[in-house]
LOVEX-579926 format. One record per residue (C-alpha): x, y, z; residue in one letter. Coordinates in nm, 3 decimals. Each point is the difference from the previous one (the first is absolute). Example, Ala and Ser with C-alpha at 12.3 -4.5 7.8 and 13.67 -1.06 7.14 Angstrom:
<rs>
{u->1.230	v->-0.450	w->0.780	rest->A}
{u->0.137	v->0.344	w->-0.066	rest->S}
</rs>
This chain:
<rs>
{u->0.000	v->0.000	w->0.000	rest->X}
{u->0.284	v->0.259	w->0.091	rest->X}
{u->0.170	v->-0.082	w->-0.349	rest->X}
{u->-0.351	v->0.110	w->-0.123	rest->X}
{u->-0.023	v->0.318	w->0.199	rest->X}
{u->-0.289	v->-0.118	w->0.185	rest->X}
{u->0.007	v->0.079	w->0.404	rest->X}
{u->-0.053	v->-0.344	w->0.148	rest->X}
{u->-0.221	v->0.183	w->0.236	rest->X}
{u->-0.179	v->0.141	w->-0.291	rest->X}
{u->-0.325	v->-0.223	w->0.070	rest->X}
{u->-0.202	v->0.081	w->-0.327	rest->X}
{u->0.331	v->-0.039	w->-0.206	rest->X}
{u->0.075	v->-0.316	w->0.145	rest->X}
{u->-0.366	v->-0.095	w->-0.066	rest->X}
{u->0.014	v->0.062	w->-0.333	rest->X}
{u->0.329	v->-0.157	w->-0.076	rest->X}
{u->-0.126	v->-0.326	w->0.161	rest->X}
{u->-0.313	v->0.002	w->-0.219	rest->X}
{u->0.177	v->0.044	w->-0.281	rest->X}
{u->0.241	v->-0.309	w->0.147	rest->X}
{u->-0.319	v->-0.157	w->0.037	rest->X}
{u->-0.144	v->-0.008	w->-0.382	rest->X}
{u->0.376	v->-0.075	w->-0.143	rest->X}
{u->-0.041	v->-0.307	w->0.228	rest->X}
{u->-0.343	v->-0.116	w->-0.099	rest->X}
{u->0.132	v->-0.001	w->-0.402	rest->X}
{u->0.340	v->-0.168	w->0.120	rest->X}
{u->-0.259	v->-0.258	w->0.143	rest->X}
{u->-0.211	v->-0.038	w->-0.278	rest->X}
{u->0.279	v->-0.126	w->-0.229	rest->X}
{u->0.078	v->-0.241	w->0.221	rest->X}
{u->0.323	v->0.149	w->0.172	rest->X}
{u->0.078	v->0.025	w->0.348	rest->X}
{u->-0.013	v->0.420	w->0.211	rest->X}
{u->0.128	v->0.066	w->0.376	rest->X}
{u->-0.171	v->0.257	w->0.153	rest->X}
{u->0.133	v->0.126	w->0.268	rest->X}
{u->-0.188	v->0.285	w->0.150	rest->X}
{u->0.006	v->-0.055	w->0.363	rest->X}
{u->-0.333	v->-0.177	w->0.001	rest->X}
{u->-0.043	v->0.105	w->0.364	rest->X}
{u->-0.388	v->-0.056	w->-0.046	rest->X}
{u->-0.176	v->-0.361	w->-0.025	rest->X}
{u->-0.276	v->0.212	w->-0.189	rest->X}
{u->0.289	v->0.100	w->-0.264	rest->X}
{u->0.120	v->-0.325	w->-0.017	rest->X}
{u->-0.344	v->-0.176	w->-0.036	rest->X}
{u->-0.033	v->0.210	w->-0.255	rest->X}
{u->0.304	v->-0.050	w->-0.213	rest->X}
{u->-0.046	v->-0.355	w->0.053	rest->X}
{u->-0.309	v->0.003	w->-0.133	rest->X}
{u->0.068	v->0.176	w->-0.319	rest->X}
{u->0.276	v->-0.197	w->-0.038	rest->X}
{u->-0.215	v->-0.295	w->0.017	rest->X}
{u->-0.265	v->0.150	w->-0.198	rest->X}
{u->0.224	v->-0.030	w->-0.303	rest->X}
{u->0.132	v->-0.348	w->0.108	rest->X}
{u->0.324	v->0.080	w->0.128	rest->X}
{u->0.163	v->-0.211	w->0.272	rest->X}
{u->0.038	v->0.214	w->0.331	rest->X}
{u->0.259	v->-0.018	w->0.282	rest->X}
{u->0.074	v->0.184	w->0.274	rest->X}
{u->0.351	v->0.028	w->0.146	rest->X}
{u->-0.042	v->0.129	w->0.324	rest->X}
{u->0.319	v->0.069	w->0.220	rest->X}
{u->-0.049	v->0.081	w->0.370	rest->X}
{u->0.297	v->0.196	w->0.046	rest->X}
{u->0.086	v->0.164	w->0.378	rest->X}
{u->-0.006	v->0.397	w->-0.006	rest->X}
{u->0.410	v->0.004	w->0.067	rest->X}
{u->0.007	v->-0.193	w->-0.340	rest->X}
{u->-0.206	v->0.237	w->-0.125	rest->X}
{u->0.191	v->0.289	w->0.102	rest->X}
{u->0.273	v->-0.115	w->-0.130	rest->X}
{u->-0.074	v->-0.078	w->-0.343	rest->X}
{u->-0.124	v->0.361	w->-0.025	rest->X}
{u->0.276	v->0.144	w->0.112	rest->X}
{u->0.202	v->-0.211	w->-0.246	rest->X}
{u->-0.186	v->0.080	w->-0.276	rest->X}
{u->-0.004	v->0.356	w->0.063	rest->X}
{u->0.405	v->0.011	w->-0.013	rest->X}
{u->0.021	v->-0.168	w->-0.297	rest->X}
{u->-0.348	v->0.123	w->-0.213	rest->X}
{u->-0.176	v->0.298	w->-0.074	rest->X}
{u->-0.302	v->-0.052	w->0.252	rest->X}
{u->-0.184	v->0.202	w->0.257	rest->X}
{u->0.119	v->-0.017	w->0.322	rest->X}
{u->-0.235	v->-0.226	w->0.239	rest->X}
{u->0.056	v->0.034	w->0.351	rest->X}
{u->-0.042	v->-0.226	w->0.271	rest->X}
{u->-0.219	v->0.207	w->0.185	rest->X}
{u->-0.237	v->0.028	w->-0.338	rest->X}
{u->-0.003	v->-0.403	w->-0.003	rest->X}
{u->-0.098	v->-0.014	w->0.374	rest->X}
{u->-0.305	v->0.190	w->-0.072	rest->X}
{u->-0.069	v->-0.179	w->-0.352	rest->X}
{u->0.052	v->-0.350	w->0.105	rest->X}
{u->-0.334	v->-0.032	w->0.242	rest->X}
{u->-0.189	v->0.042	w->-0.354	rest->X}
{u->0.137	v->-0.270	w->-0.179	rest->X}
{u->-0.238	v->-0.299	w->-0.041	rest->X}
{u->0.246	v->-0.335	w->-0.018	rest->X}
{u->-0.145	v->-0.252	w->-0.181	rest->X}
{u->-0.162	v->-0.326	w->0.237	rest->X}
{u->0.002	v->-0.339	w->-0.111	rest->X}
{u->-0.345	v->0.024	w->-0.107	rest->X}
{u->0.125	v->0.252	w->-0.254	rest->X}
{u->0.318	v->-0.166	w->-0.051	rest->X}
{u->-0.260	v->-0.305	w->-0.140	rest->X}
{u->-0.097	v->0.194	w->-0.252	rest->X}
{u->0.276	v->0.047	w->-0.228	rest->X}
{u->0.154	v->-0.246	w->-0.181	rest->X}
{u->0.338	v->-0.206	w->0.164	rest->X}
{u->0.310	v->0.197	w->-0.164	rest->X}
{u->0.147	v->-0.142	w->-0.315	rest->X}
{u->0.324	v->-0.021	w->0.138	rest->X}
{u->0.015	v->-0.146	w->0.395	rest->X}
{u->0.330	v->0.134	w->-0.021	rest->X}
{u->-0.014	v->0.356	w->-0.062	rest->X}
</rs>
């Protein structure tokens, strides 16, 4: 997003961006190939939703979900701050963020398909 001039904290840019992200995914999907989308995903609704469109078209869906500790966390932001163009996330702004995030259950989990590869 920085590489594209748009503010990470620029919530209607990012919104449109992720649309767009979105609809070049759906075509990707309907020729048969393979998207990541990687968005955050923070939501169940936003993932139910994905999933379902993805499904709707009669894509295969996984989720890879990693439970990662907020020192982990912390750390790969700061890392990829010193090395990429990126806006700066503090720990302080993850504190308050990370109450919101919806993790996926198992009863979720159930309703993607297994991952292709068991070893990625």
């Amino acid at each position: 997003m920085a590489d594209l001039g748009i503010d990470l904290f620029d919530v209607g840019g990012r919104d449109r961006l992720e649309r767009r992200f979105w609809l070049v995914a759906q075509d990707v999907l309907r020729t048969g190939g393979s998207v990541i989308l990687e968005s955050g995903f923070w939501l169940r609704s936003d993932r139910d939703e994905k999933r379902r469109g993805a499904r709707a078209i009669g894509a295969a869906v996984e989720l890879r979900f990693l439970d990662v500790p907020i020192d982990e966390l912390v750390r790969r932001l700061d890392e990829r701050e010193a090395t990429a163009a990126s806006a700066r996330i503090s720990r302080a702004e993850l504190e308050r963020w990370l109450p919101l995030f919806e993790p996926p259950d198992a009863a979720e989990l159930a309703l993607f398909d297994p991952p292709m590869d068991q070893d990625a």
